[in-house]
Each structure stands twice: as C-alpha cells, then as structure tokens.
C-alpha positions as CSV (number, residue, x, y, z in Angstrom):
1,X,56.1,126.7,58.6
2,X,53.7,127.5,55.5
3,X,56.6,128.0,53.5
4,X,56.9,124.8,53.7
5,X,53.8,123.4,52.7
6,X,54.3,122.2,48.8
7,X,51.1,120.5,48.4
8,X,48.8,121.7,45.2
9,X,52.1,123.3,43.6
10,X,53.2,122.6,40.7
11,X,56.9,122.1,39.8
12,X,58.2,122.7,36.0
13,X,60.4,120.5,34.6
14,X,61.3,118.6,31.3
15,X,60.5,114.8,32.5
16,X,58.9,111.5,31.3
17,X,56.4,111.6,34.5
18,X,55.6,115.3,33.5
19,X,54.4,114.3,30.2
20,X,52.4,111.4,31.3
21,X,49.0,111.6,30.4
22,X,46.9,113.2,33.9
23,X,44.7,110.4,33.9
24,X,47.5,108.1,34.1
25,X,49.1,110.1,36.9
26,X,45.7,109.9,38.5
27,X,45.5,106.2,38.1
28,X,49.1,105.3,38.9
29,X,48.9,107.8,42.2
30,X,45.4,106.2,43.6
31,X,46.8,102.4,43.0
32,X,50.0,103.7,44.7
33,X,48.4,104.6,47.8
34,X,46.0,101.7,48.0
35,X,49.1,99.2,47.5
36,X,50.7,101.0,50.6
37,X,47.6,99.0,52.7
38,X,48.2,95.8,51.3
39,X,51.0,94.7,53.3
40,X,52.3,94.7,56.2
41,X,55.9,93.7,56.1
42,X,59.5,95.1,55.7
43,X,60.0,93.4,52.5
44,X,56.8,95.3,51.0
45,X,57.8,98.4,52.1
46,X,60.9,98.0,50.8
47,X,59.2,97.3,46.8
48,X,57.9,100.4,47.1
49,X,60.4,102.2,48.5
50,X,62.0,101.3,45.0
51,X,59.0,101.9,43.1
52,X,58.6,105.6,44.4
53,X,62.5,106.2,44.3
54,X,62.3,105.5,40.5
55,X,59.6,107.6,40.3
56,X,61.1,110.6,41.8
57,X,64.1,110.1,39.7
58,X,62.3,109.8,36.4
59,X,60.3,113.1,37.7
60,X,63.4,115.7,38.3
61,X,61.9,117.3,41.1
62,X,64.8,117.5,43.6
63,X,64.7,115.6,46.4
64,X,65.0,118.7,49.0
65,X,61.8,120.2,47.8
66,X,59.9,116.7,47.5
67,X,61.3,116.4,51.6
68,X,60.4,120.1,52.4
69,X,56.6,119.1,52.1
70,X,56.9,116.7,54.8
71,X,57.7,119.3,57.8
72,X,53.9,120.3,57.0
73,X,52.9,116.8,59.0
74,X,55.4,116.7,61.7
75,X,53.3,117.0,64.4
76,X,50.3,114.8,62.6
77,X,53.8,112.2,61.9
78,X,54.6,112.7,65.8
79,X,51.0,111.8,67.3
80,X,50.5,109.0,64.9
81,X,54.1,107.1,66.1
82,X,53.5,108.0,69.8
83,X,49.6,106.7,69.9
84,X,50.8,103.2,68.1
85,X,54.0,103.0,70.0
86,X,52.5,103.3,73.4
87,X,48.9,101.8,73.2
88,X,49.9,98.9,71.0
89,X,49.8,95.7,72.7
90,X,52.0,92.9,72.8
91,X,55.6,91.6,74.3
92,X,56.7,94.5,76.7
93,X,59.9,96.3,76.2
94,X,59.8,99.4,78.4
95,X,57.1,99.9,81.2
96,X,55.4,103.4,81.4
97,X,53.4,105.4,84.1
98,X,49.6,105.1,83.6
99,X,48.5,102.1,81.0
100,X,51.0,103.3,78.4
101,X,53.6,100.1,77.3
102,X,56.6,100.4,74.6
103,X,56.0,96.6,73.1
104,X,58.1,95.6,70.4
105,X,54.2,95.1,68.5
106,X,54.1,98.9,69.1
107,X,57.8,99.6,67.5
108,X,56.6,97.5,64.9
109,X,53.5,99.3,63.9
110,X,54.8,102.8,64.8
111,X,57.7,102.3,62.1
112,X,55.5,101.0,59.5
113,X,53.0,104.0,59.9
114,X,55.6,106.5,60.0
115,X,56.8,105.2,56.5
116,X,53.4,104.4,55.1
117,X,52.5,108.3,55.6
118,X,55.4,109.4,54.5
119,X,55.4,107.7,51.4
120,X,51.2,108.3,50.9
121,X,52.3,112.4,51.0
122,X,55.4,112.0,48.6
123,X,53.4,109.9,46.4
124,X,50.4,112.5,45.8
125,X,52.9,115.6,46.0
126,X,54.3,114.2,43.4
127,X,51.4,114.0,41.6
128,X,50.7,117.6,41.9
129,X,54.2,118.5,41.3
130,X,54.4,117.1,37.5
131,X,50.7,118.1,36.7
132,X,49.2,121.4,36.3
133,X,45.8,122.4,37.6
134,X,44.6,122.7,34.0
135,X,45.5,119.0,33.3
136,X,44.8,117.2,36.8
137,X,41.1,118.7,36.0
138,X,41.1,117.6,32.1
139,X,42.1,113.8,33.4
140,X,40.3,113.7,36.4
141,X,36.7,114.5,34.4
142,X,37.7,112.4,31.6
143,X,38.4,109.6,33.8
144,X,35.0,109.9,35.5
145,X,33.4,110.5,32.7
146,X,31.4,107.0,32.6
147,X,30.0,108.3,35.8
148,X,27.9,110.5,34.0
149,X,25.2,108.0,33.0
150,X,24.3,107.8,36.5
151,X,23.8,111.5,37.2
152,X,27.3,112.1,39.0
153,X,28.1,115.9,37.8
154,X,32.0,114.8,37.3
155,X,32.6,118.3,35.6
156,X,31.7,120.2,38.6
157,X,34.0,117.8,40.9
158,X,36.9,118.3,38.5
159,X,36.4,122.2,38.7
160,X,36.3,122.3,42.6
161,X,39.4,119.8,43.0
162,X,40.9,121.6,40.9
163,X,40.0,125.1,42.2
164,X,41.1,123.9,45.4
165,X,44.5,123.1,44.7
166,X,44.6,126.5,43.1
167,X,44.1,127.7,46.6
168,X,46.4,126.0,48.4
169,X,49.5,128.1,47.6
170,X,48.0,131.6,47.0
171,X,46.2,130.7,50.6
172,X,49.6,130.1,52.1
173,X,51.3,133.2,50.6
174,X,48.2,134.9,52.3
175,X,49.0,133.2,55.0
176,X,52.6,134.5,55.3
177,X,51.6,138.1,54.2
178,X,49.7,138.3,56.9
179,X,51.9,136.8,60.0
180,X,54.5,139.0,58.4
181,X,52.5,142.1,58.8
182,X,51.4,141.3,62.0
183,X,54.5,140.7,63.5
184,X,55.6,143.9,62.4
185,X,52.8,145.5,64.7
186,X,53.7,143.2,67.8
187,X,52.4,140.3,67.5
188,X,54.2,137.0,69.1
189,X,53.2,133.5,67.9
190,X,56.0,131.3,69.3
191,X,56.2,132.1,72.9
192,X,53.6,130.6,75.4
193,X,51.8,127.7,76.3
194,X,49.4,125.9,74.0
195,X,46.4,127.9,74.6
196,X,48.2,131.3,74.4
197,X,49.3,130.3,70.9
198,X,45.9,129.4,69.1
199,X,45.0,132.7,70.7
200,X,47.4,134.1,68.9
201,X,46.5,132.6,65.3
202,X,42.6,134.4,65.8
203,X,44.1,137.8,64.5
204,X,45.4,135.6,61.2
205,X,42.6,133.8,60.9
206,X,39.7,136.4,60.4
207,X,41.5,138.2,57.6
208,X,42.8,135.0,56.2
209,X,38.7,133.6,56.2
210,X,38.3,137.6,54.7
211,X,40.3,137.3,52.0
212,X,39.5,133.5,51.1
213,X,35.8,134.7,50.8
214,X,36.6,137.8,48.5
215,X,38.8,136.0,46.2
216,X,36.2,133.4,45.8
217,X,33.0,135.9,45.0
218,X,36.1,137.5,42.9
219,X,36.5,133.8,41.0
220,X,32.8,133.5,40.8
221,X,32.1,136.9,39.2
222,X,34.9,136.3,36.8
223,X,33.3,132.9,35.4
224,X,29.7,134.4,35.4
225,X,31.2,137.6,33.5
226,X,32.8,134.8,30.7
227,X,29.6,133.2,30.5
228,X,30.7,129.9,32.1
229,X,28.0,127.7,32.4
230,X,28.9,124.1,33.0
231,X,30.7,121.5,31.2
232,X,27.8,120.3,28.5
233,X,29.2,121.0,25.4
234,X,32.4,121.9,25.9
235,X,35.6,121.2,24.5
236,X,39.5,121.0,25.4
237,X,42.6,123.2,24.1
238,X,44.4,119.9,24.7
239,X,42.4,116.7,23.9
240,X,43.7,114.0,25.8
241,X,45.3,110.9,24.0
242,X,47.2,107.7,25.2
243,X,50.4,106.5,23.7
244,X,53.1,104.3,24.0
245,X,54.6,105.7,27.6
246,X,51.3,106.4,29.0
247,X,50.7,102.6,28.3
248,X,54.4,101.3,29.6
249,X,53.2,103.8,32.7
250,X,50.4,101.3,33.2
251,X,51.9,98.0,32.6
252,X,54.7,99.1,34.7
253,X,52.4,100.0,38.0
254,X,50.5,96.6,37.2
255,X,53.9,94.7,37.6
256,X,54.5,96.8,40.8
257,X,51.1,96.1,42.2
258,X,51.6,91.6,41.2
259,X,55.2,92.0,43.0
260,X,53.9,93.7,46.1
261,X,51.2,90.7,46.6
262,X,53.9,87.8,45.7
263,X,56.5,89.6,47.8
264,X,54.2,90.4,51.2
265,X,53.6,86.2,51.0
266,X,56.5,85.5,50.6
267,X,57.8,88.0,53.4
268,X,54.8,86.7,55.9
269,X,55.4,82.7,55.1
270,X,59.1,83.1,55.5
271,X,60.7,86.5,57.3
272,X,59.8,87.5,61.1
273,X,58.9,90.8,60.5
C-alpha cells in the first residue's frame, strides 16, 4: 500500500519538463488544476486529457509509475463516485433502498469527478516527479517573493513545503520498516472488520509519531549547528533565470487555458453532455 504512494518523490530523467524553470512548473501545475474547475463537459475534459498526455510524454516518467500513485486514493476515488452517483439528483435510472437513486445526473457527475481527481493527482505528481526539493523551494520563494512587502515570510513557507515533501518518502519507508518488523512478531493487519484493523495500525503509529518527532529535533539541531538563520541575505547555488522554453512553457499553457474556455462553450451551446 505505501509502496505505492509516489507523491513528494522525485524521478531523474533527461527531459524538457525536467529542465523547466521550478517556478514555471509551479505556475503551469497551479493553472492546470484550476482549469480542471472550469468546465464541466466531455469535450473539456477531453483538451486536457491531451494537454496532460503531452506533458507526460515530454516528461519521460513512465506511465506505470505515474499510475502507481493513484492506488494511494482508491478508497478516497471510491467514496467520491459512490456519494455523487447515489445522492445526485435528477432522471432516475436504477431505484435504491433508503433515499439513495442511480440518475443518469449522478453518472454524469460521478464520471467527471473520478477523472477530474485523477488528473488533479497526475498533474501535481508530476510536478514533484521532474523537480527536486532543492528547486521546488528556490521557485516557490522566488515566485512569492513580491509577497514580502506585505510581511508574508515566503522563505519560511518555501522551507516547510519543501521539508515536507522531504518527508513524505523517508516517512513511508518508515512506514514499511515498521509493518515489516511487526509482522514478523505476529502482527495481522488484513484480517477483520473495520474496527479491528485501525486497532491494528496503533502499534505502527506510536513509533511512526516516535521517529517523525526525532528526525525532526534531528533536522532542527542540524540547521542551528550550520548557523541557519533565515532567508535575509542569502543567496542561491543556482540563480534562477528564464529562457526561451521556460517562455514557450508559458505561452503554450496560456493557449491551453483560451481553448479550454472556447471549447466548454462550444461543448455547452451545442453537445448534450
């Protein structure tokens, strides 16, 4: 199960999206996910099923390990299509005991929030997949860098996003360790009702919260021991500069982002779904 979370890690490869400026990355993923709200239609999703396809393919990241990340969210995938499929109103297909209803409204919106996550947690794995830590927190404060003026501490954001992603996979390997070794001492965590199994997870758990805890005093003694103080004053291995593909990045998300709007009016004046 935690094996196959791939969220926070980073993939190595020789592509045009990994050398993309981070703050484009950034940019391009957060207009991404907003666009996936602006329409509502098959024709929309559709454009950016296209859009992310290309983007995938530009990234080399294979496609198995871009899908492995998704069994993470198949229970949060499952509640989300049952709750809109039943509770939906509209033209009844199949009647259910209680006040549950399959309405072809509920189809409808179960199939279009299905995709929409799944594309919303390939589009910011894939973020996280061509960008290392060290550059998602370079582009993320030199993006909110304006923000500064108005007393938003945008270096210490950057450092705890960016610490947090750190976390994610050593956290899971933890994770893994742990089940592993307890396993070996008895333990059962598939068999058994509901209850019996989050019972189960309490002997992971505390050590897991143990070890989180010590790695982090371990994290913060290491920065006071280098005399880390904050981000007034300093500077960057790698100063971050725009150039002609970080621009065609833009331009090319732009023209995504004007085809989405024409094609979801189009879709709503003239198709039926």
């Amino acid at each position: 199960m935690f094996r196959n979370m791939t969220i926070g890690q980073y993939y190595p490869a020789d592509s045009l999206i990994h050398k993309l400026d981070p703050r484009v990355k950034l940019a391009c993923t957060l207009l991404f996910i907003i666009s996936l709200f602006l329409f509502s239609s098959f024709a929309g999703y559709v454009v950016a099923a296209i859009y992310l396809g290309t983007v995938v393919t530009l990234s080399k990241v294979p496609i198995k390990y871009i899908l492995r990340g998704l069994k993470g969210i198949v229970i949060l995938l499952l509640f989300t299509v049952f709750f809109n499929l039943v509770l939906t109103p509209g033209t009844v297909v199949v009647e259910l005991p209680g006040p549950f209803q399959i309405t072809i409204e509920g189809i409808r919106t179960a199939s279009f929030m299905a995709i929409r996550l799944m594309f919303l947690i390939i589009g910011s794995s894939l973020m996280t997949f061509t960008t290392t830590p060290n550059e998602l927190t370079d582009g993320m404060e030199k993006g909110l860098s304006p923000l500064k003026k108005i007393g938003v501490p945008v270096h210490e954001i950057a450092m705890m996003m960016s610490i947090a992603l750190r976390f994610i996979p050593i956290l899971i390997e933890e994770t893994d360790k742990i089940m592993k070794a307890q396993a070996a001492r008895g333990a059962d965590f598939e068999s058994g009702n509901f209850m019996k199994r989050a019972k189960a997870m309490i002997p992971i758990l505390v050590p897991l919260f143990v070890s989180a805890f010590r790695r982090a005093n371990d994290l913060a003694l290491a920065m006071e021991a280098r005399c880390y103080n904050g981000g007034e004053g300093r500077t960057t291995m790698k100063p971050l500069k725009y150039n002609s593909r970080d621009i065609r990045a833009y331009i090319i998300t732009f023209i995504y982002m004007a085809l989405l709007i024409i094609v979801n009016k189009i879709a709503k004046r003239y198709l039926p779904f």
